[in-house]
NUNU-78057 format. One record per atom (N, C-alpha, C, O): residue number from 1; residue in three letters; atom name; x, y, z. Coordinates in nm, 3 decimals. Example, Ala and Ser with C-alpha at 12.3 -4.5 7.8 and 13.67 -1.06 7.14 Angstrom:
<sites>
     k     r    a      east     north        up
     1   ALA    N     1.319    -0.569     0.780
     1   ALA   CA     1.230    -0.450     0.780
     1   ALA    C     1.320    -0.330     0.780
     1   ALA    O     1.424    -0.332     0.846
     2   SER    N     1.285    -0.225     0.708
     2   SER   CA     1.367    -0.106     0.714
     2   SER    C     1.290     0.003     0.787
     2   SER    O     1.341     0.114     0.804
</sites>
This chain:
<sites>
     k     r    a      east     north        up
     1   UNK    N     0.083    -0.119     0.000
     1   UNK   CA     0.000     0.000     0.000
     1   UNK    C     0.088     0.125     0.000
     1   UNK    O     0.190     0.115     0.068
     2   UNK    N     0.070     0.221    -0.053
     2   UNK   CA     0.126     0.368    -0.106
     2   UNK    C     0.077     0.411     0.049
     2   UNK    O    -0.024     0.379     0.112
     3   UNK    N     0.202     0.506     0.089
     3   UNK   CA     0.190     0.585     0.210
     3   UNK    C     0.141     0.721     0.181
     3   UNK    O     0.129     0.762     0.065
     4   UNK    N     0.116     0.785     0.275
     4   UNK   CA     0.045     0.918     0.275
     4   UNK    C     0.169     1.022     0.211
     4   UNK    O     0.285     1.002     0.244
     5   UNK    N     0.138     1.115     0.132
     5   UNK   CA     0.200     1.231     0.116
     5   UNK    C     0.308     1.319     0.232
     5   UNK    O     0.269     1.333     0.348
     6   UNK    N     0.388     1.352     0.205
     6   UNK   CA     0.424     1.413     0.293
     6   UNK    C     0.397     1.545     0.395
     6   UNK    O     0.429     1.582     0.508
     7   UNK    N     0.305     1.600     0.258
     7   UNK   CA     0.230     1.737     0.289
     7   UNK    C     0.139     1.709     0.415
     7   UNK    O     0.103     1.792     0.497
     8   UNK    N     0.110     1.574     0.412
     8   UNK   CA    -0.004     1.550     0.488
     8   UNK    C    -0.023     1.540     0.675
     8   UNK    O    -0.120     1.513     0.746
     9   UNK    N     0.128     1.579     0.707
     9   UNK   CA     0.192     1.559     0.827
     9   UNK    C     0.153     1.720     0.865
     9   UNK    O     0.087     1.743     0.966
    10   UNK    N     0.191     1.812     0.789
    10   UNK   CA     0.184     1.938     0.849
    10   UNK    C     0.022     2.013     0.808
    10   UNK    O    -0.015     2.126     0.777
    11   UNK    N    -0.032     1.909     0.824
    11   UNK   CA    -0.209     1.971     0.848
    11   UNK    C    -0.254     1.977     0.997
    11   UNK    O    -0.299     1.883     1.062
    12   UNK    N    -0.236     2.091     1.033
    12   UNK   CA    -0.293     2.127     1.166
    12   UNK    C    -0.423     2.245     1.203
    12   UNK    O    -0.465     2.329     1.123
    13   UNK    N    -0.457     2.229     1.304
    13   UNK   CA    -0.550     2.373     1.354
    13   UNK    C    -0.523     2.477     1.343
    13   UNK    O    -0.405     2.485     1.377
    14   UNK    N    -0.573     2.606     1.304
    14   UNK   CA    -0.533     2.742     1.292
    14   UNK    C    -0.615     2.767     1.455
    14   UNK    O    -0.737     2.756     1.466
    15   UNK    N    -0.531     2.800     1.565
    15   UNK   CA    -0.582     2.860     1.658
    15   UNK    C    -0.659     2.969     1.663
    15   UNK    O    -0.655     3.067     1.590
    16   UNK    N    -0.704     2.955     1.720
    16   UNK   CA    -0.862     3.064     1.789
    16   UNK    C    -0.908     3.088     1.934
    16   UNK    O    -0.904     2.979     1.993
    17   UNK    N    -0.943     3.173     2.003
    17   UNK   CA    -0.990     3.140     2.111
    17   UNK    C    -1.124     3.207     2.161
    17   UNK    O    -1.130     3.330     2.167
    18   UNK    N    -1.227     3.130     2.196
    18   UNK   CA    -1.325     3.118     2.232
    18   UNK    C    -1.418     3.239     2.312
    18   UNK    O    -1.316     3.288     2.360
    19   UNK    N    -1.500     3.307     2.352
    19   UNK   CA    -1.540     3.394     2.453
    19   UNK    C    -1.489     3.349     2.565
    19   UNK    O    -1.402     3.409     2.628
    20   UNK    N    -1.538     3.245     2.599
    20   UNK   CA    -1.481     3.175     2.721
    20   UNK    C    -1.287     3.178     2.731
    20   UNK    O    -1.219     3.164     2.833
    21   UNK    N    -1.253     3.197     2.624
    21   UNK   CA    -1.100     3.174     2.634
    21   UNK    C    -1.016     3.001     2.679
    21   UNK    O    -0.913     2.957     2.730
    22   UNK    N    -1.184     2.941     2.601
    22   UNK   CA    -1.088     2.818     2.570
    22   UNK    C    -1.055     2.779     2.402
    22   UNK    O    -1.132     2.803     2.309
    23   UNK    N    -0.943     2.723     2.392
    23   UNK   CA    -0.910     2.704     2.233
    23   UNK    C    -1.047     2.606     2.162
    23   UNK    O    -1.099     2.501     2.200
    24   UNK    N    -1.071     2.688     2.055
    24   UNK   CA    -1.180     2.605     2.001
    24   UNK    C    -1.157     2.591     1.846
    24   UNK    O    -1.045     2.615     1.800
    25   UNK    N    -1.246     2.558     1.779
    25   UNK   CA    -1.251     2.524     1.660
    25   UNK    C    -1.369     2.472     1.524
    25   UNK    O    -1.405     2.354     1.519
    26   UNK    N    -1.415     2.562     1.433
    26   UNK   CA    -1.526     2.514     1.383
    26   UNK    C    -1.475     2.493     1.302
    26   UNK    O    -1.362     2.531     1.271
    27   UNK    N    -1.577     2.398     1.221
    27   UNK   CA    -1.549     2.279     1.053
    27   UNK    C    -1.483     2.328     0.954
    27   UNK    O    -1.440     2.263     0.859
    28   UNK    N    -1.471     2.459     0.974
    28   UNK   CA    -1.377     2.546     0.871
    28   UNK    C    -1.236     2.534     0.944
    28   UNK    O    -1.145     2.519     0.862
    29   UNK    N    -1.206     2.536     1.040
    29   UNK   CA    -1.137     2.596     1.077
    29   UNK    C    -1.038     2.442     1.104
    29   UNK    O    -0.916     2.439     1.117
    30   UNK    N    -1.130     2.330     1.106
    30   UNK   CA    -1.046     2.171     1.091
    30   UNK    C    -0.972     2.167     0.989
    30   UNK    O    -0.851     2.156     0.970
    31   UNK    N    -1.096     2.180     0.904
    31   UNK   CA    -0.989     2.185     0.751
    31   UNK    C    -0.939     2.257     0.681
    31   UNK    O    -0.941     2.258     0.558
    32   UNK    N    -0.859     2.363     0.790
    32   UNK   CA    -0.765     2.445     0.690
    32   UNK    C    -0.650     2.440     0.727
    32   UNK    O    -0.612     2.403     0.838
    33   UNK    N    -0.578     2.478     0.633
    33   UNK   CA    -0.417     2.418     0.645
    33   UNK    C    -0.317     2.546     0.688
    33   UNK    O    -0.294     2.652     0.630
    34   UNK    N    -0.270     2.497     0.805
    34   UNK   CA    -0.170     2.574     0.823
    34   UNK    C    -0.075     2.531     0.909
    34   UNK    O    -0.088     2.444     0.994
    35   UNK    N     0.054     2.614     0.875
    35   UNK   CA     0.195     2.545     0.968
    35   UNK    C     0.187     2.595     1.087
    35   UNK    O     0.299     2.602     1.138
    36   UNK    N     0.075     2.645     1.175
    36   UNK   CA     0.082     2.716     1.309
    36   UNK    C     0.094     2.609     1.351
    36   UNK    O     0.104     2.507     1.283
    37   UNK    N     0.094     2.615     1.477
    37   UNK   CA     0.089     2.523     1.641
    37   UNK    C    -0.026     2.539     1.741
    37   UNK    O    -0.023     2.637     1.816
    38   UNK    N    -0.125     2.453     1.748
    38   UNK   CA    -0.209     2.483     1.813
    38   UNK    C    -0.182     2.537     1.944
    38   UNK    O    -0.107     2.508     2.036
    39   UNK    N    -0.278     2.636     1.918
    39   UNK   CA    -0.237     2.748     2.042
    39   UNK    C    -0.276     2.652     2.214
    39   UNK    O    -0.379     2.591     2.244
    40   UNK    N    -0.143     2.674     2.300
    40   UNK   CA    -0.144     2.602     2.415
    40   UNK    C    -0.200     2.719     2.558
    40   UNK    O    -0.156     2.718     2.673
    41   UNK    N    -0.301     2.807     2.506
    41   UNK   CA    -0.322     2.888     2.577
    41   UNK    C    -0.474     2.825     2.628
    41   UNK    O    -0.583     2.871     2.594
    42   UNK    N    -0.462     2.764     2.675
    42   UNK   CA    -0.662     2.727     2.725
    42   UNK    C    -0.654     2.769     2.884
    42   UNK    O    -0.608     2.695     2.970
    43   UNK    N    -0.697     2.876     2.902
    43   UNK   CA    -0.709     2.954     3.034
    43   UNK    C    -0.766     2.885     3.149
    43   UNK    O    -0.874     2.836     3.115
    44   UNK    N    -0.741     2.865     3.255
    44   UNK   CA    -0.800     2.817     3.359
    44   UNK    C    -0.813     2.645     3.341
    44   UNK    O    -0.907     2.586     3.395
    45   UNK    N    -0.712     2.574     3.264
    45   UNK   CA    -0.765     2.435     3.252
    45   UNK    C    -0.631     2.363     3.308
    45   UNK    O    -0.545     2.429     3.365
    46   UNK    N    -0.623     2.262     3.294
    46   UNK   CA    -0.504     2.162     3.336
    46   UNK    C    -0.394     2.121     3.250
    46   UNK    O    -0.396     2.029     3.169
    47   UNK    N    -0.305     2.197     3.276
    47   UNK   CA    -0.194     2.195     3.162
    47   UNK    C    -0.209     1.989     3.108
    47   UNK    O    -0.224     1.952     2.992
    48   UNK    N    -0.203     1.940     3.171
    48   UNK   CA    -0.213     1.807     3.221
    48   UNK    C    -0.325     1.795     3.092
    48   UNK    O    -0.304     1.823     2.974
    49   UNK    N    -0.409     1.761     3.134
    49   UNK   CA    -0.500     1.761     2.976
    49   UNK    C    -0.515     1.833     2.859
    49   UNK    O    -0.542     1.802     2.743
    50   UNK    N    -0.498     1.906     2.899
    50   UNK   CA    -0.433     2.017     2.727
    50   UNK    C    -0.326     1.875     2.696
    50   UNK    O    -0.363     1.773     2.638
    51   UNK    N    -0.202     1.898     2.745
    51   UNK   CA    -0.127     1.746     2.658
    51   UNK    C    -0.207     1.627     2.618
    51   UNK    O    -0.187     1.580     2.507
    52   UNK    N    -0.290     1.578     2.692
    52   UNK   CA    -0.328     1.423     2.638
    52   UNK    C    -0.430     1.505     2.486
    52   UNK    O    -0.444     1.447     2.378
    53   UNK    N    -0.481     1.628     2.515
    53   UNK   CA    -0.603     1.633     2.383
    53   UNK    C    -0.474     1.654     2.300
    53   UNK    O    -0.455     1.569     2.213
    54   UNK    N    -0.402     1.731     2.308
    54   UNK   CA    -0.289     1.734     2.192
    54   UNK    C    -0.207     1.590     2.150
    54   UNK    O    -0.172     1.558     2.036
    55   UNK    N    -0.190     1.526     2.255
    55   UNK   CA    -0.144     1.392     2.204
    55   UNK    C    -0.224     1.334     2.116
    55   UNK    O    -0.174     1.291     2.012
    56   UNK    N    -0.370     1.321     2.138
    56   UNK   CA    -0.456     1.267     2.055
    56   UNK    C    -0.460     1.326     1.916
    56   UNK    O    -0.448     1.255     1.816
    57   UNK    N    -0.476     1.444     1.910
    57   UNK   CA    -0.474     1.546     1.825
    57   UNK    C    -0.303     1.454     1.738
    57   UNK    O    -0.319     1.405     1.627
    58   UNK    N    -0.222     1.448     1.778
    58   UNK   CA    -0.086     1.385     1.707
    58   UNK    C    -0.075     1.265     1.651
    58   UNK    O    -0.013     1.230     1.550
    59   UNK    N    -0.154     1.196     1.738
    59   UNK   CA    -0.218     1.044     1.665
    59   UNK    C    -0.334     1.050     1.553
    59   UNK    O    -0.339     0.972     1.459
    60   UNK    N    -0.419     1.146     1.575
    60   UNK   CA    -0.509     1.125     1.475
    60   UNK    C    -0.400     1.151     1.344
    60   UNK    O    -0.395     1.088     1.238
    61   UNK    N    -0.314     1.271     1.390
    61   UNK   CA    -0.276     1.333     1.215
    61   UNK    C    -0.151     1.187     1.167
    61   UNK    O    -0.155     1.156     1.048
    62   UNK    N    -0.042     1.101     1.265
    62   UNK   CA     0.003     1.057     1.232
    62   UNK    C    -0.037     0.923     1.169
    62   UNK    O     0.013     0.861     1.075
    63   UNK    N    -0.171     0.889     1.270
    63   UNK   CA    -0.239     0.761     1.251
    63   UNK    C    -0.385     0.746     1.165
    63   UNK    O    -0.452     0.644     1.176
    64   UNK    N    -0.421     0.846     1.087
    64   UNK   CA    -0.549     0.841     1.020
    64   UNK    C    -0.570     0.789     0.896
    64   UNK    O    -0.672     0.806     0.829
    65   UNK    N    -0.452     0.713     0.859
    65   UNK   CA    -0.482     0.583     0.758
    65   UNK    C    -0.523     0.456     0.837
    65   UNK    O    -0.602     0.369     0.800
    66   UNK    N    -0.462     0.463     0.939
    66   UNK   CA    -0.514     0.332     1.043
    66   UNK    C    -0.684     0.319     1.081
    66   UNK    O    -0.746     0.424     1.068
    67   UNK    N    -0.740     0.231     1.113
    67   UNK   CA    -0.873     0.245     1.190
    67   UNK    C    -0.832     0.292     1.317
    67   UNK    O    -0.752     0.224     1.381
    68   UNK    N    -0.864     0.368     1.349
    68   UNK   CA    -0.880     0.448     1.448
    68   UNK    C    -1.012     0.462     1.514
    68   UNK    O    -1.119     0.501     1.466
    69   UNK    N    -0.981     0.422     1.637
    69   UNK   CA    -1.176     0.452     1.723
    69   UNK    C    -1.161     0.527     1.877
    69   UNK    O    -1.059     0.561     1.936
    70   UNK    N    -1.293     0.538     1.914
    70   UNK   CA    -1.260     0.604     2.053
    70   UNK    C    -1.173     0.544     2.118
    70   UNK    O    -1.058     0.571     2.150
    71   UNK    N    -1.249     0.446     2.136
    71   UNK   CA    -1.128     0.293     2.256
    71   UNK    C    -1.010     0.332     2.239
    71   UNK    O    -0.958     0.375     2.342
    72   UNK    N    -0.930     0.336     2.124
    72   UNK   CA    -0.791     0.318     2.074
    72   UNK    C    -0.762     0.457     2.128
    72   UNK    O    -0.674     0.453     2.215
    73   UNK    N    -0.808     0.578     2.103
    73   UNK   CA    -0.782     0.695     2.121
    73   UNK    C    -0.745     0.707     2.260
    73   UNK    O    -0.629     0.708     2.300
    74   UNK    N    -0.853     0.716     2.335
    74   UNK   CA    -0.870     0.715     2.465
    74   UNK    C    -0.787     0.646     2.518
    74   UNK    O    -0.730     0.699     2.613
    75   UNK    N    -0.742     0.491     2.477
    75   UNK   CA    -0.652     0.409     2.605
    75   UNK    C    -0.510     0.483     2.559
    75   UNK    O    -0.411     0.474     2.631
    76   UNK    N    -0.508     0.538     2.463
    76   UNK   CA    -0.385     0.565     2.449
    76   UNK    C    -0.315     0.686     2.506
    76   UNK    O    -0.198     0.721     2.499
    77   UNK    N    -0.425     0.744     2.566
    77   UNK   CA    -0.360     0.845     2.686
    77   UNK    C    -0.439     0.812     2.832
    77   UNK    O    -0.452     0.899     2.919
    78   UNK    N    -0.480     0.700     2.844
    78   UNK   CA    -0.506     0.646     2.971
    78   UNK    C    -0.620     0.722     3.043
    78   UNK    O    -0.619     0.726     3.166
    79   UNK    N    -0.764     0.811     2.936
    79   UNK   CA    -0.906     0.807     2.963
    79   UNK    C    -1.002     0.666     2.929
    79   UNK    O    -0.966     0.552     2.897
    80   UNK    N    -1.112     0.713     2.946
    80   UNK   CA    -1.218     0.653     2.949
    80   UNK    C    -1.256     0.735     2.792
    80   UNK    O    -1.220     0.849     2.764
    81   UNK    N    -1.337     0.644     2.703
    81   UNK   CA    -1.365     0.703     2.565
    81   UNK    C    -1.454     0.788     2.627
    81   UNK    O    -1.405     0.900     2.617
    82   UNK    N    -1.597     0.797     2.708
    82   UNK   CA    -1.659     0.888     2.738
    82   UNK    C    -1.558     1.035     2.797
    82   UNK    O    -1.550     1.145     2.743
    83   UNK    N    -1.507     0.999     2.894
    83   UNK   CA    -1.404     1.136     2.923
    83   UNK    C    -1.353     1.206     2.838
    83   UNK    O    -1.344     1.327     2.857
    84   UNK    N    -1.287     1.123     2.678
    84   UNK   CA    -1.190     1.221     2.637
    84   UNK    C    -1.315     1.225     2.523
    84   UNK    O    -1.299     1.313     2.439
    85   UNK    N    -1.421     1.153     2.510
    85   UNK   CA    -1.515     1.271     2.416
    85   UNK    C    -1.555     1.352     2.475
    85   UNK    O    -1.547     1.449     2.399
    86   UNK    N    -1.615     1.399     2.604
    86   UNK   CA    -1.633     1.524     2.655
    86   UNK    C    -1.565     1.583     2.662
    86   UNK    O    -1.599     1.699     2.640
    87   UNK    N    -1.350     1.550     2.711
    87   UNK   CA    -1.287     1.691     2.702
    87   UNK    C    -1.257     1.760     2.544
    87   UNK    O    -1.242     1.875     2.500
    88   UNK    N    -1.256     1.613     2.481
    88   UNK   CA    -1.225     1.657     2.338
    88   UNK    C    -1.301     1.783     2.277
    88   UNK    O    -1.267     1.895     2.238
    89   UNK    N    -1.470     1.684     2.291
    89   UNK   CA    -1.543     1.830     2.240
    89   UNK    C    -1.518     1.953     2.336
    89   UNK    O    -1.527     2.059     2.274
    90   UNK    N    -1.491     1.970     2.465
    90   UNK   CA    -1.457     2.087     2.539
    90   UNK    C    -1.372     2.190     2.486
    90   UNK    O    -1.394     2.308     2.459
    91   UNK    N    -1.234     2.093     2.474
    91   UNK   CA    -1.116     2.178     2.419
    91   UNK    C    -1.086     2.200     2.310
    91   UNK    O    -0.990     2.276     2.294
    92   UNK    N    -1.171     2.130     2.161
    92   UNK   CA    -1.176     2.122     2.047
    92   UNK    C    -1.284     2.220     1.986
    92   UNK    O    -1.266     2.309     1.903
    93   UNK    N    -1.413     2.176     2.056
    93   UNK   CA    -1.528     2.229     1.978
    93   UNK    C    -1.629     2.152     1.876
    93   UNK    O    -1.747     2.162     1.840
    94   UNK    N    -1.527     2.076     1.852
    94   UNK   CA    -1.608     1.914     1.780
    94   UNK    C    -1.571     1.807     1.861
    94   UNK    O    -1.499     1.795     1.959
    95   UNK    N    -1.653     1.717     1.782
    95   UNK   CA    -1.609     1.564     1.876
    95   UNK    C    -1.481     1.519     1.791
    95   UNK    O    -1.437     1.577     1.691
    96   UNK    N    -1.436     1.412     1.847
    96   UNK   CA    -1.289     1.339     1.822
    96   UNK    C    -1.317     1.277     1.682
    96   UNK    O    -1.252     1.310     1.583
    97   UNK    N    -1.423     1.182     1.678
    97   UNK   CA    -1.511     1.157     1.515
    97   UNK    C    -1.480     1.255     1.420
    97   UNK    O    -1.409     1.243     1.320
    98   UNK    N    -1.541     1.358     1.463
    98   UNK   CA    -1.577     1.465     1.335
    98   UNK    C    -1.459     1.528     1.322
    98   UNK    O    -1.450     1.566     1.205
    99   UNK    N    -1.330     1.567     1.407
    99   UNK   CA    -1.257     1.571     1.421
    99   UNK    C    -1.179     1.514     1.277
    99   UNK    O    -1.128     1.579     1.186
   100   UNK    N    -1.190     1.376     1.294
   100   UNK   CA    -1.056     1.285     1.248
   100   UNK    C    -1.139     1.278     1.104
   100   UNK    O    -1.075     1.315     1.006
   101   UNK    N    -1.290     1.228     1.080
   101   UNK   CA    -1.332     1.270     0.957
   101   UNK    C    -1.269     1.362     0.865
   101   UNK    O    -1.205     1.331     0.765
   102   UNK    N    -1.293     1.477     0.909
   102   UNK   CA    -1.275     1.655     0.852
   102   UNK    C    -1.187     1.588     0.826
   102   UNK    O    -1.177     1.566     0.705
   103   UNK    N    -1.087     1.524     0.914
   103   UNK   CA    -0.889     1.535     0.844
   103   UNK    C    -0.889     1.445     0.755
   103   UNK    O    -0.831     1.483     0.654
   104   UNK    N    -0.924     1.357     0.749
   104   UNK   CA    -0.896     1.244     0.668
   104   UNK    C    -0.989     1.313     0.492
   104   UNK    O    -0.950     1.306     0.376
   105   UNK    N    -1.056     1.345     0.522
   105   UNK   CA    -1.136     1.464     0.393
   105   UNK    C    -1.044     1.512     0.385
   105   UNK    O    -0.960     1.438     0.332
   106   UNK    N    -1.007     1.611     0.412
   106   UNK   CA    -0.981     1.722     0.355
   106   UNK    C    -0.833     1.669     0.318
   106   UNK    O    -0.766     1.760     0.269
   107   UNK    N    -0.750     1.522     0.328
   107   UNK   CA    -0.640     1.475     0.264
   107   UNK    C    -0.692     1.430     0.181
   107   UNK    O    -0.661     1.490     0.078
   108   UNK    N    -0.782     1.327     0.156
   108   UNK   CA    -0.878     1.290    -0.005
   108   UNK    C    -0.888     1.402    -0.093
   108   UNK    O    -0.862     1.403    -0.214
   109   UNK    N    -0.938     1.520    -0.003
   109   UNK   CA    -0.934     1.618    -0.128
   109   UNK    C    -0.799     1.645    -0.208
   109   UNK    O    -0.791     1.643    -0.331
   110   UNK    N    -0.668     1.678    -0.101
   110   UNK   CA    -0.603     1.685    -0.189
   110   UNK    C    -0.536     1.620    -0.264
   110   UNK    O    -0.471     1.672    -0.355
   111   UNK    N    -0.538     1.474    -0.233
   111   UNK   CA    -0.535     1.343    -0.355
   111   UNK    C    -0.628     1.352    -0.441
   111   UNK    O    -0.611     1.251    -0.509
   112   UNK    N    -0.733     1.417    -0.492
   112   UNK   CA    -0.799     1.411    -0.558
   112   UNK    C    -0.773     1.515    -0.667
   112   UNK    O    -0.794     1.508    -0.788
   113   UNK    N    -0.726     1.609    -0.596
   113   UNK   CA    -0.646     1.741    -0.684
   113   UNK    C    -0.528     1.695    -0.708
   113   UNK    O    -0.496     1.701    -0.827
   114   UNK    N    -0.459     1.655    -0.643
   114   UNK   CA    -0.328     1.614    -0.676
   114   UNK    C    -0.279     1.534    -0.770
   114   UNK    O    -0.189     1.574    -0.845
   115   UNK    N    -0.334     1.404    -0.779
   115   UNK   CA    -0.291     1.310    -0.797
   115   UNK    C    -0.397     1.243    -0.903
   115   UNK    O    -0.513     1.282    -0.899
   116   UNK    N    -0.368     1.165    -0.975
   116   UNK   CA    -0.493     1.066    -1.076
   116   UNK    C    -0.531     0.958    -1.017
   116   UNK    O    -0.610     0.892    -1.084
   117   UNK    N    -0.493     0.899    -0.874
   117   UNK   CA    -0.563     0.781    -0.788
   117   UNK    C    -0.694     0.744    -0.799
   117   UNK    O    -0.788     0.822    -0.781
   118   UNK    N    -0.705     0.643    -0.824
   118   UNK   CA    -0.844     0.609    -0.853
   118   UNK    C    -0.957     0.618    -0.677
   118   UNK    O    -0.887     0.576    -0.584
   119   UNK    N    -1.044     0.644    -0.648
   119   UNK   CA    -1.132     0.676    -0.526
   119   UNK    C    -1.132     0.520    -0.411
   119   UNK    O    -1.183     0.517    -0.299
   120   UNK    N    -1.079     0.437    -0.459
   120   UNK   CA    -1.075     0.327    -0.395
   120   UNK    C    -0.916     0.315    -0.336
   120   UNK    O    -0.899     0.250    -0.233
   121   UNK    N    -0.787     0.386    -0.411
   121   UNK   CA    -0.674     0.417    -0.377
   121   UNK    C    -0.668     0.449    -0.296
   121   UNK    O    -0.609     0.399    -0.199
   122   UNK    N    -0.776     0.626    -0.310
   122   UNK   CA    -0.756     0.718    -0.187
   122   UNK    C    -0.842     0.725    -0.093
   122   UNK    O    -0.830     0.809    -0.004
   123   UNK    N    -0.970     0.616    -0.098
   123   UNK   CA    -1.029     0.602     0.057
   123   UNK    C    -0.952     0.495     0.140
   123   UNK    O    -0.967     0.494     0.263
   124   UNK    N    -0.869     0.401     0.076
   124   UNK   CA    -0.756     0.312     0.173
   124   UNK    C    -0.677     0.395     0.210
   124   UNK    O    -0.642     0.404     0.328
   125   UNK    N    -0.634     0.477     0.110
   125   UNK   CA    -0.494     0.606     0.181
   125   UNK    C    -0.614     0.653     0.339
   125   UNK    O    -0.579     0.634     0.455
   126   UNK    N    -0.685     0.685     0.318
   126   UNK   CA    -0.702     0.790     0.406
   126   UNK    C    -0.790     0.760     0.515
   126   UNK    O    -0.836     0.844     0.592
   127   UNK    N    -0.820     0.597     0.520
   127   UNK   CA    -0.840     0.501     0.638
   127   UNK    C    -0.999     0.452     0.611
   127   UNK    O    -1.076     0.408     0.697
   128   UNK    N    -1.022     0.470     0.491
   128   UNK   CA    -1.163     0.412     0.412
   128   UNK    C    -1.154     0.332     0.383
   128   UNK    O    -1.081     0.325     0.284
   129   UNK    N    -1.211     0.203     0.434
   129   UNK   CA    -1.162     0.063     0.344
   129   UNK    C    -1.362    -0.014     0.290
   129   UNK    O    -1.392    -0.130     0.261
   130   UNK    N    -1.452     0.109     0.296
   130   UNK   CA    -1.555     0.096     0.252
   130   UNK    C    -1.554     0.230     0.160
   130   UNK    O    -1.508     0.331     0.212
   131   UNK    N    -1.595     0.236     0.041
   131   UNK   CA    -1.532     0.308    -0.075
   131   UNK    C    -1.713     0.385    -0.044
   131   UNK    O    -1.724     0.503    -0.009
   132   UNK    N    -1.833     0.297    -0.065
   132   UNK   CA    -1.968     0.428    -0.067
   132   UNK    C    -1.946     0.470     0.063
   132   UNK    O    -1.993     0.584     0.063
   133   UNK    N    -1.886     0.436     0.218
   133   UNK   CA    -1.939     0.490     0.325
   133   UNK    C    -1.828     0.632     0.302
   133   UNK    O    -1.863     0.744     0.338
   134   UNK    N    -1.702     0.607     0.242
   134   UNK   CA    -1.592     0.739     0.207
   134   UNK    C    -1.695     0.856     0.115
   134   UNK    O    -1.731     0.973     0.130
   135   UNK    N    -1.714     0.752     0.020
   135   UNK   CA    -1.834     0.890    -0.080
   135   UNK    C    -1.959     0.936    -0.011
   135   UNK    O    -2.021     1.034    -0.051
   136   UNK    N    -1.981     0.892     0.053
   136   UNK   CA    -2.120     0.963     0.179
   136   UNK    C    -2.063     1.083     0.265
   136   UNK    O    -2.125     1.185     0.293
   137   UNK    N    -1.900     1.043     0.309
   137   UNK   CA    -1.892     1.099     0.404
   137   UNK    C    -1.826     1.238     0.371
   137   UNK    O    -1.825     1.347     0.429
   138   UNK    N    -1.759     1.176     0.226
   138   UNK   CA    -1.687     1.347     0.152
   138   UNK    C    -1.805     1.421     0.121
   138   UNK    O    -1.804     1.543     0.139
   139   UNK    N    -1.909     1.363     0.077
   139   UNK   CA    -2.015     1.468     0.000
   139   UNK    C    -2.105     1.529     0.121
   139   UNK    O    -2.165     1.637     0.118
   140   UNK    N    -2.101     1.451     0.212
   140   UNK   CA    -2.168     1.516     0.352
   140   UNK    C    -2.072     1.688     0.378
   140   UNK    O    -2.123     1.801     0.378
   141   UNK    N    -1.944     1.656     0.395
   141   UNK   CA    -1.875     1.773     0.396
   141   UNK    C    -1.842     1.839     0.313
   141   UNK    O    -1.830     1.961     0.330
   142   UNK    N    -1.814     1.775     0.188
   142   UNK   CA    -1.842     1.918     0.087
   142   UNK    C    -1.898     1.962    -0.051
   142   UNK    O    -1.872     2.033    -0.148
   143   UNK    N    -2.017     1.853     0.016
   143   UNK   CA    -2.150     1.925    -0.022
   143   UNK    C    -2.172     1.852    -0.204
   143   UNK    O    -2.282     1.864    -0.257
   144   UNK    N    -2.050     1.777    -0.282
   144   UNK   CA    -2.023     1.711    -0.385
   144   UNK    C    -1.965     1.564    -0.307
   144   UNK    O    -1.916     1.539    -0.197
   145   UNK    N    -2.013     1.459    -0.471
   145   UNK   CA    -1.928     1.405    -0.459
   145   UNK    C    -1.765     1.374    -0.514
   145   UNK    O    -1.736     1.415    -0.626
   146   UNK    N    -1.651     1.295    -0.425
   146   UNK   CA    -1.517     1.288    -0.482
   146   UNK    C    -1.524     1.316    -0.625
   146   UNK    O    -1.480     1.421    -0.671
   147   UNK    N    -1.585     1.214    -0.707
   147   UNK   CA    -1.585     1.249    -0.857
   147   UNK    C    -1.609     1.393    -0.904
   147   UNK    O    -1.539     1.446    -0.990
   148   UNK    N    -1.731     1.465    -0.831
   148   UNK   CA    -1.754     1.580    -0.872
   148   UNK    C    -1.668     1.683    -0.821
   148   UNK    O    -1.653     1.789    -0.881
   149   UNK    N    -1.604     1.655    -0.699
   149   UNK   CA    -1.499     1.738    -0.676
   149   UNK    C    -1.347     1.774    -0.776
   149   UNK    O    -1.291     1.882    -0.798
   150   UNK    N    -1.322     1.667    -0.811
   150   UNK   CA    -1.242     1.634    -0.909
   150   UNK    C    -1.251     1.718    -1.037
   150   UNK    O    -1.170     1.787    -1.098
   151   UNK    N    -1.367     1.690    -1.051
   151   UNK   CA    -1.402     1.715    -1.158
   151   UNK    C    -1.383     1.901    -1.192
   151   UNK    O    -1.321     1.969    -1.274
   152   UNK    N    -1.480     1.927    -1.072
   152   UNK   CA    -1.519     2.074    -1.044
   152   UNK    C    -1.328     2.150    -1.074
   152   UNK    O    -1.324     2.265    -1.118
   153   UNK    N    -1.244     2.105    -1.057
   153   UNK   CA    -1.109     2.216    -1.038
   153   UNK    C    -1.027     2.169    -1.172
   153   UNK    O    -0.927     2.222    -1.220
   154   UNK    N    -1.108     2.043    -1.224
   154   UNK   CA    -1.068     2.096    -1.337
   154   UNK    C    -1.031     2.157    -1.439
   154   UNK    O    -1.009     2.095    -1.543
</sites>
């Protein structure tokens, strides 16, 4: 199997911060690309969990060709999947799901611009190993499907 792009390592969060002045993040703001560093400023919280959501946050981007699930997420910084979906959505703004979705999209997209891979290539690249549940889930987010995306920047 063909490994991920290299570009695909430095897709991170563009920081923001919240009324509340905790770091947050909306669906735009998952999938856009930039070389910042998610901002480690979340006011009044536990430096201590700010790391494990960022650890997770490091696994999703290194590990999102893998199946990846709560369980896996969670034991791997030693929560409970319920805990780190509540801090997740806390300190994120989305859940850990929608989260790792958005990312894994918005790398299809740019295999799809990029590259001539056929849609069954790049839903294995990008941890799809069901090719209609990948085309449900790109056209849910943007609003086309892969083919028509493709097509569209033609």
């Amino acid at each position: 199997m063909q490994r991920a792009l290299p570009w695909a390592a430095g897709y991170v969060l563009s920081p923001r911060t919240g009324p509340s002045g905790i770091f947050t993040c909306s669906p735009s703001t998952v999938s856009s690309v930039s070389d910042s560093r998610i901002s480690r400023r979340w006011y009044g919280t536990n430096t201590e969990l700010q790391e494990r959501i960022l650890e997770v946050i490091s696994i999703i981007k290194r590990e999102y060709e893998e199946d990846l699930s709560l369980d896996y997420l969670a034991g791997s910084v030693y929560f409970s999947p319920c805990y780190l979906s509540s801090l997740f959505n806390k300190f994120m703004g989305v859940s850990a799901p929608y989260y790792l979705n958005s990312y894994r999209m918005k790398i299809a997209a740019r295999y799809l611009l990029t590259t001539d891979m056929t849609l069954a290539e790049i839903s294995e690249l990008v941890g799809y190993r069901n090719i209609p549940y990948f085309c449900t889930l790109f056209k849910r987010i943007y609003g086309m499907t892969p083919t028509q995306y493709r097509m569209s920047a033609a």
